[in-house]
N, C-alpha and C positions, 0 to 999 in steps of 0.2 A: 504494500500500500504506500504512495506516495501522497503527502500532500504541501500544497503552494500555497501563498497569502499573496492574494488581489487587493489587498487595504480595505480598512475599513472593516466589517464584520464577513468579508468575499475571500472565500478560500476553491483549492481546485483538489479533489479528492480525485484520484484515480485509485480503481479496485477493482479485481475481477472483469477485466477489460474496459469496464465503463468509466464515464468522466462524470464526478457530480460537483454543480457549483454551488456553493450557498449564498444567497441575499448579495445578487447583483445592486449596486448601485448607478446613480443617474450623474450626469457634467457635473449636475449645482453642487456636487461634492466636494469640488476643486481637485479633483483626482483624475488621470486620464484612464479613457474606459478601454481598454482590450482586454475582454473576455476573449476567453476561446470557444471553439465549437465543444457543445455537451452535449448528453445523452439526458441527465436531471438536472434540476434546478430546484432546491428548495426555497422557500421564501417563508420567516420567521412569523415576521407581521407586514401589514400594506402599508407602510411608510414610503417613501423615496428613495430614500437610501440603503433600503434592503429588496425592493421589489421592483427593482427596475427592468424585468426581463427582454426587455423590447432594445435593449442593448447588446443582447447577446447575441451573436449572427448566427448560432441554429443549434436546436436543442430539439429533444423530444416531450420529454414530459416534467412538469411543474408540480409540486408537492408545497400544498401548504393545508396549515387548518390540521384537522385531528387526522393522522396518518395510522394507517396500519400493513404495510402491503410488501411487497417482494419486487427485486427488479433485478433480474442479471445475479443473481447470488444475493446481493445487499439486500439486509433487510432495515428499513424503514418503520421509524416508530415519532410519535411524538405526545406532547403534555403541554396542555395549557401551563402559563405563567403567566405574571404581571411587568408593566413596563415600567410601574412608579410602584411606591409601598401603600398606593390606598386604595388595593384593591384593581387597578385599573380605571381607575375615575378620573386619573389625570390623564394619562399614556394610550389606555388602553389594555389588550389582552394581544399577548405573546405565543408563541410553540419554540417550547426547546425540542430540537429533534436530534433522537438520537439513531447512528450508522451501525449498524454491525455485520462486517463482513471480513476474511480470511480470519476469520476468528478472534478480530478486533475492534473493538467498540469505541465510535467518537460519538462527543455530545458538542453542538452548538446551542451555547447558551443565548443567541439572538440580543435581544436589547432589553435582558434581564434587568429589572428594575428593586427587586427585592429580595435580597438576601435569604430572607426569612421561607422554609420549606415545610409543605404540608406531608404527610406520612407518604400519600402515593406520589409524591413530586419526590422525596427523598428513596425510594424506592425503586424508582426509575433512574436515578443518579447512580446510585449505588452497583462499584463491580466499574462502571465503565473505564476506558484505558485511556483515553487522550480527550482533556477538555478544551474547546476554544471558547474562551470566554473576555466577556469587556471589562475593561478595567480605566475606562475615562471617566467617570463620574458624569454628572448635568442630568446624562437621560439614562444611564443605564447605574449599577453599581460602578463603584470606584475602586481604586488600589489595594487599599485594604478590605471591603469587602471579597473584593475578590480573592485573595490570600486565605481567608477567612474559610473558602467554601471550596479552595483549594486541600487545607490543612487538616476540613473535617471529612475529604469523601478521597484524599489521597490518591489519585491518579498516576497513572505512570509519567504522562506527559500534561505538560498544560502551557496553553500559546494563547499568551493575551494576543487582545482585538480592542476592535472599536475607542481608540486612541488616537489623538492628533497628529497625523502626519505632515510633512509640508505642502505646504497649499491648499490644508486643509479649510472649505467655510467651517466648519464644526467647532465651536470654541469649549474643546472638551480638554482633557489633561493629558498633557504626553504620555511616551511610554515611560520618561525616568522618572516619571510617578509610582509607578512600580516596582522599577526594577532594582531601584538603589536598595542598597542593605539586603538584596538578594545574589544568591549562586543562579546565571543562566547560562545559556549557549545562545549563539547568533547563528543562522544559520540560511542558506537561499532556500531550502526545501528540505522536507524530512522524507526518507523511505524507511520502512519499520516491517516488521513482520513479527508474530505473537512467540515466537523462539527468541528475538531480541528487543523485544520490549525493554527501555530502560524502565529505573525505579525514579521516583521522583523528582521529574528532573522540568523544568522550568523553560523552555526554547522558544526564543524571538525569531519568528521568520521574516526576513527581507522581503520590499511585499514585491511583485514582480509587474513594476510599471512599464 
């Protein structure tokens, strides 16, 4: 399994032959768009900046909303969450979706807005091996939230998102919001397989403009 960072909360999961992108974004991002050609595309919630699909130059099929289904090996799952802590009164309602295929499981945590987890939200967390999740604070958790829900579900891998890059419009918090006073790696892409899975290990991916 290989996977890329397109900025922003936009990763490129290749598994089992297929390509899945998650939460394209649009220009007003201030990020340049080259997506590639996919097979999926998930999309967390319908905001702008995660549901841009119409950017994408050709894809098959779109996953959003309560998922439960099979594609090429991957299996496809997902769980409502909230994008703010009231509930979704401010934000709205979210899907973390979670991937599990060659016998490794990722979870994107979308534009998770509340740390706090309910018994089948924590449930569906739990066991998974590599989490992408945000850590710029404004609209989603921040830095140390995020550490927070890193610490208690211990994942093998975890690759902050949803952080300021340059030219970003988003007046959200960089990455060394996070990252200082932590052990990471940098890295252009990760390739993995459930025989080398590392243990707890922290990695910033370059995102691939």
């Amino acid at each position: 399994m290989k996977i890329r960072y397109y900025g922003h909360s936009s990763f490129l999961i290749e598994t089992n032959g297929i390509k899945i992108l998650t939460d394209p974004y649009d220009p007003s991002m201030g990020y340049p768009v080259k997506f590639p050609e996919v097979d999926v595309i998930t999309v967390s919630h319908e905001h702008f900046d995660h549901n841009a699909i119409k950017y994408v130059p050709k894809y098959k099929t779109v996953l959003r909303g309560r998922v439960n289904e099979e594609i090429n090996g991957a299996k496809f799952e997902s769980i409502k969450a909230y994008h703010d802590t009231k509930n979704g009164l401010e934000r709205g309602v979210i899907h973390l979706f979670k991937i599990t295929s060659e016998g490794i499981s990722i979870i994107h945590f979308g534009d998770l807005g509340d740390k706090r987890f309910d018994e089948a939200q924590k449930e569906f967390i739990k066991g998974i091996h590599i989490f992408l999740i945000p850590v710029g604070s404004v609209y989603t958790i921040g830095p140390n939230e995020a550490k927070e829900i890193i610490y208690e579900f211990k994942p093998n891998i975890a690759i902050p998102m949803h952080y300021r890059l340059k030219g970003s419009t988003l007046n959200i918090l960089p990455l060394e919001e996070f990252t200082k006073g932590i052990n990471f790696k940098t890295l252009n892409e990760i390739e993995v397989t459930k025989e080398k899975l590392p243990q707890s290990e922290i990695i910033v991916l370059e995102p691939q403009f």
